[in-house]
C-alpha positions in Angstrom: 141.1 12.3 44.5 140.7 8.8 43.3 143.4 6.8 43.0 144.5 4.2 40.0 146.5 1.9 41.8 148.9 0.5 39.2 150.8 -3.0 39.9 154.3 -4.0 38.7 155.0 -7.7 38.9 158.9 -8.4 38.0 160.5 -11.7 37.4 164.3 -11.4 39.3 164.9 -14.7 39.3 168.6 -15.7 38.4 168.2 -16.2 34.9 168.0 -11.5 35.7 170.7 -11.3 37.2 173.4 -8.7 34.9 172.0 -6.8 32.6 168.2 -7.8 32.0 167.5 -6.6 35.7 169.8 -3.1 35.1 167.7 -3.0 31.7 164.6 -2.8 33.6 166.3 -0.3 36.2 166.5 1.9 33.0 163.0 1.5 31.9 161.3 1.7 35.4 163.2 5.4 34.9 161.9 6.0 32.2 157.9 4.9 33.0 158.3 6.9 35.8 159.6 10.3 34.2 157.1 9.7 31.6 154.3 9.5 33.6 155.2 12.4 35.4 154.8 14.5 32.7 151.2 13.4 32.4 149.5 16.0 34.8 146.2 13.1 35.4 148.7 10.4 35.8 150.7 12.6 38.7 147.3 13.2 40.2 145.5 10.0 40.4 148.1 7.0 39.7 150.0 4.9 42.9 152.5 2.0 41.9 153.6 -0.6 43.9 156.6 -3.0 42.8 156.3 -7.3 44.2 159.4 -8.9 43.0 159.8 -12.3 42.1 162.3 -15.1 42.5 162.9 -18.2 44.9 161.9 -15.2 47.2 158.5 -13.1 46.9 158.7 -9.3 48.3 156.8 -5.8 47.9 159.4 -4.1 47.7 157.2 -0.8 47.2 153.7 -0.7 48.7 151.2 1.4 46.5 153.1 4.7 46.7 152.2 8.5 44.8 154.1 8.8 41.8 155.0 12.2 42.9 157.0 11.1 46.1 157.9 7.3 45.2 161.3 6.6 44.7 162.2 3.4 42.7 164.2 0.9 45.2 167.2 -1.1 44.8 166.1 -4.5 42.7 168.1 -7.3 43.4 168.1 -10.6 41.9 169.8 -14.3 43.2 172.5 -15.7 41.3 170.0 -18.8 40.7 166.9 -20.4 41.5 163.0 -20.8 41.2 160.8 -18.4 39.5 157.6 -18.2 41.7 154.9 -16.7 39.8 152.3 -18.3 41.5 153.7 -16.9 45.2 153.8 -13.6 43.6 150.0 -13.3 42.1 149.2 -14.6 46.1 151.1 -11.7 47.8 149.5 -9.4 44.9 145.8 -10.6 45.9 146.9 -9.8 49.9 148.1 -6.5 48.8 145.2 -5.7 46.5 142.7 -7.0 49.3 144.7 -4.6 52.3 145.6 -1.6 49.9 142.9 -0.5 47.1 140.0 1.3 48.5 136.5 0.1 47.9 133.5 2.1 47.2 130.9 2.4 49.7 128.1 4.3 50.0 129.4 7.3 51.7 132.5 6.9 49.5 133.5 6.6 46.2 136.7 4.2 46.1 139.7 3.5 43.9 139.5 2.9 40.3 140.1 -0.3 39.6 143.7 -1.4 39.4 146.0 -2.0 36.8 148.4 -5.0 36.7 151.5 -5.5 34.5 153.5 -8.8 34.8 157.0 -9.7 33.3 158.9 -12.7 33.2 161.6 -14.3 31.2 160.9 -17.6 31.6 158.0 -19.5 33.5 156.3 -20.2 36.9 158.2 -23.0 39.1 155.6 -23.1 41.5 152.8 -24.2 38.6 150.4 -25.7 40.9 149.9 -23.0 43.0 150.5 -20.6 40.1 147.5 -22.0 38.5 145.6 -22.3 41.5 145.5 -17.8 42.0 144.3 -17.5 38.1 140.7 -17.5 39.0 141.4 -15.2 42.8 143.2 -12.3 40.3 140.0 -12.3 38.3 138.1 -12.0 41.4 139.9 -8.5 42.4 138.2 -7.5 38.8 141.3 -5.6 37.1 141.0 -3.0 34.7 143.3 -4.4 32.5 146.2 -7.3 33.2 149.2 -7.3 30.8 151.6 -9.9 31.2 155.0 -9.8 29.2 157.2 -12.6 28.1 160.6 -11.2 27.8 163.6 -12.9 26.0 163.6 -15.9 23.6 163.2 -18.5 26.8 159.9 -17.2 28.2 157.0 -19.4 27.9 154.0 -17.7 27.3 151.3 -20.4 27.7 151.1 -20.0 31.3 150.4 -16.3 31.0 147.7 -17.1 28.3 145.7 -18.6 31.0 145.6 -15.2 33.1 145.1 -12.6 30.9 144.0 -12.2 27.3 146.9 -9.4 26.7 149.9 -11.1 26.2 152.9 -9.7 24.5 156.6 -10.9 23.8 160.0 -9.3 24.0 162.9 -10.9 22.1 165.9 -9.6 23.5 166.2 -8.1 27.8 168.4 -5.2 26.7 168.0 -2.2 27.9 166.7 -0.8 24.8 163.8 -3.2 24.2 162.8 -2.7 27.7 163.2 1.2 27.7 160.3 1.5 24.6 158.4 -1.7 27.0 158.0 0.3 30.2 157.7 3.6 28.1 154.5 1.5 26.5 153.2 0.5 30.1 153.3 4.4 30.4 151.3 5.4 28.0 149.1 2.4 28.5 148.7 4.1 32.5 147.6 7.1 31.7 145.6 5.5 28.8 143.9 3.6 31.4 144.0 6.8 33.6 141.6 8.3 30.9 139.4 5.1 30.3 138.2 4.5 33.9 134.7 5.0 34.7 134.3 3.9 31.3 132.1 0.7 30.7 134.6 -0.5 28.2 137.7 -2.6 28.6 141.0 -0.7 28.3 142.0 0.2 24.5 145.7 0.2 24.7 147.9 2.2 22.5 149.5 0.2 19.9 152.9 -1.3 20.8 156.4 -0.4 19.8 157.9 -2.6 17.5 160.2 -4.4 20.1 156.7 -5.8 21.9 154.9 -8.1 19.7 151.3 -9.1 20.2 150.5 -12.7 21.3 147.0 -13.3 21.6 
């Protein structure tokens, strides 16, 4: 079976810490018991989870939804938010762990990214330097998300075309998010092969459309 590797990129920087990071605890659950209700999602879809703060870590390598067990976040009590790190250690783990086709094998699907943040790369130089290497690994679709009233979107503008805004980081607004990403996933699970970009499902009132 193919596999649609899927790629989580979440902002723990300090500005997290409380209840924004055990908001997205919440909604991680409930992508992850929505998906598994979605019997091509459970065959085909691996996740893997790179955290972001003055520190960058996978803290889950592309793992089987069936057997992968969400780890224990945690964020700093302060401190840079290094985007740009982050989208470097996703190009190394894109580059090691999806599967290319080759002629006696067909290869992944192409992956999925989804990034959140609440506020906006420290680390701009570099941060603008991986925009083009992302587009290089040719994603099926890259969704970044601005969450909470101090996240800059402008950066993200310059990666991806699908941008979309939270206003609040309770755990409400990010249980109908992650639920979204969900049904984007096995949207996405449906699409590939397709020559067409991703059509995502519309967005729950708590995301608003950017771009």
């Amino acid at each position: 079976m193919r596999r649609l590797p899927v790629y989580l990129l979440l902002d723990t920087s300090g500005s997290m810490r409380g209840e924004p990071i055990e908001a997205v605890k919440v909604g991680l659950d409930a992508m992850v018991a929505s998906l598994r209700q979605d019997p091509f999602a459970l065959e085909s879809v691996h996740i893997s989870i790179i955290t972001f703060d003055k520190d960058v870590k996978q803290i889950m390598p592309l793992t089987e939804l069936e057997s992968m067990q969400i780890p224990d976040i945690q964020t700093p009590e302060s401190g840079p938010t290094h985007l740009g790190m982050a989208l470097e250690l996703l190009c190394q783990k894109v580059d090691a762990e999806v599967q290319l086709s080759t002629p006696e094998r067909k290869g992944d699907w192409m992956p999925l990214l989804f990034i959140m943040t609440d506020g906006k790369p420290s680390d701009v130089q570099l941060y603008n330097q991986m925009i083009p290497e992302v587009k290089k690994r040719h994603f099926g679709s890259i969704i970044a998300c601005a969450a909470g009233v101090k996240a800059d979107t402008k950066p993200l503008e310059l990666l991806t075309s699908q941008v979309y805004s939270l206003d609040t980081t309770d755990s409400t607004t990010f249980k109908q998010f992650f639920k979204w990403v969900s049904a984007s996933v096995s949207v996405g699970n449906r699409s590939i092969g397709a020559a067409d970009e991703i059509v995502l499902p519309p967005p729950p009132p708590e995301v608003h459309n950017i771009i």
